[in-house]
N, C-alpha and C positions, 0 to 999 in steps of 0.2 A: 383492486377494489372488488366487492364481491357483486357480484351479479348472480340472479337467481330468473330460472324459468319458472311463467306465473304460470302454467299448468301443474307446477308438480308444488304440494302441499310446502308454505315455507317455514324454514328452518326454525328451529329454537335457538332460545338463546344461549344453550352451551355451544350446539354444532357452530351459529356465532362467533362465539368467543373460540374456540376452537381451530376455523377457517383463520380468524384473527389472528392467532397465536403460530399459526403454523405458518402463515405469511410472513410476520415478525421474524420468526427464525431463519426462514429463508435469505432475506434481505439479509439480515447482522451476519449472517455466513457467508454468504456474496461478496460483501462487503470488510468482513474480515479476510477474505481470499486476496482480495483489491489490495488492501491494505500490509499484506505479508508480503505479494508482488512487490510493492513501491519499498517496501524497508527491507526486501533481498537484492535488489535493485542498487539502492544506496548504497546498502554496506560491498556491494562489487565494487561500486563507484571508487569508494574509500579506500577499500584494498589494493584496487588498481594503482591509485594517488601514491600509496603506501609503498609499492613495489618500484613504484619509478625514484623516488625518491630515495630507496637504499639503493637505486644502481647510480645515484648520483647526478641525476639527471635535473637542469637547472630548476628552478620554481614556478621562472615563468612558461617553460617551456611544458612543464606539466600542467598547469594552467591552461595550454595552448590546445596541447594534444586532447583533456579530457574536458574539453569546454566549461571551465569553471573558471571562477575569478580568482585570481593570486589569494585574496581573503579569504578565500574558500579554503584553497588547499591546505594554508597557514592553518585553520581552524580545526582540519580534518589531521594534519600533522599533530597538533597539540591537544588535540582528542585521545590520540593512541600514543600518546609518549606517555 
């Protein structure tokens, strides 16, 4: 939020809109950063799922090891087929 010292003359309303604008961007970049973490994150998730199950390794067992639900993995399976 902007805060201004009352000594020093205040701002127009471009520098305003400006402060405003550059905040905005800050945040949606933040937060697109957030958001690239959790969907590199997943798709590990998935590959990991993906690897166990071409070495053969039961469904529930994978389930087991990558803390996901049987329905999980089934969905992650049928995702990449």
């Amino acid at each position: 939020m902007l805060q201004y010292n009352r000594e020093e003359p205040s701002p127009t309303l471009a520098e305003i809109i400006e402060i405003e604008n550059r905040e905005a961007r800050e945040k949606g970049i933040k937060e697109g950063i957030k958001e690239g973490i959790e969907e590199g994150a997943q798709l590990e998730k998935e590959q990991f799922v993906l690897r166990l199950v071409a070495k053969n390794m039961d469904l529930e067992m994978v389930a087991e090891v990558t803390d996901l639900s049987l329905t999980e993995v089934r969905e992650i399976i049928s995702k990449h087929q």
